[in-house]
N, C-alpha and C positions, 0 to 999 in steps of 0.2 A: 495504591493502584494508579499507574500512567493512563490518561488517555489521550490518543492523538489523532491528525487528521492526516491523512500521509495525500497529497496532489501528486497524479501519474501522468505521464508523457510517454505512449507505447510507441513502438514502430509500427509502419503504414502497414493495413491489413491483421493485425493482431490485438485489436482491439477484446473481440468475445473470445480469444485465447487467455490473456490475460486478465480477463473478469474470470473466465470460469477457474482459475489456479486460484488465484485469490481469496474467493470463499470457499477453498478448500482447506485454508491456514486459520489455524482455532485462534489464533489472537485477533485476526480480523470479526468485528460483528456487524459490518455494514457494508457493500460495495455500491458505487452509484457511475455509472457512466454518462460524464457532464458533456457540456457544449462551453467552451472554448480556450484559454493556455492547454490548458489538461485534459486528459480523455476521461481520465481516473479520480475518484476521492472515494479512499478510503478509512472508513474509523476503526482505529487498533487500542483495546484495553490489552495493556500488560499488568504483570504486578509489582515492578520498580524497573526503576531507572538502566539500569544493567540490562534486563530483558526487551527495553527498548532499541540496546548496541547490538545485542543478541538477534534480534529479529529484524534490523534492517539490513547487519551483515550476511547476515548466514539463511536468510528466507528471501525477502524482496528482493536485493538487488543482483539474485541468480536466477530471478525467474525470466524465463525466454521472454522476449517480445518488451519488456521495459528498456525505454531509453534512458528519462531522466523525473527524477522524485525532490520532489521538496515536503517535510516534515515537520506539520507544526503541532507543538507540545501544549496541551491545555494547562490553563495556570488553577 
């Protein structure tokens, strides 16, 4: 099992657009909307490494309103 912390940077005004998409993805189990770099942190349990490439390809970084993500992998 991967888990990671994924920090979100949205476009202005799409903040609660991009929270409510987000817990709508079953690999996310956390969303939190912070105060300052990021707007976003959210915690994704996968179940390997693969599904990790899988899901910031092909989920997060098509979802409307994200700008810019940084992903860190718990050891």
């Amino acid at each position: 099992m991967e888990v990671m912390f994924i920090l979100i940077k949205v476009t202005h005004g799409k903040l609660k657009l991009v929270s409510s998409k987000l817990r709508d993805f079953e690999e996310i189990e956390e969303v939190n909307e912070i105060y300052g770099r990021y707007d976003i942190i959210a915690k994704v349990v996968v179940e390997s490494k693969e599904e990790v490439k899988k899901f910031i390809q092909n989920k997060l970084l098509i979802t409307e309103g994200i700008s810019t993500t940084e992903t860190l992998i718990t050891l």
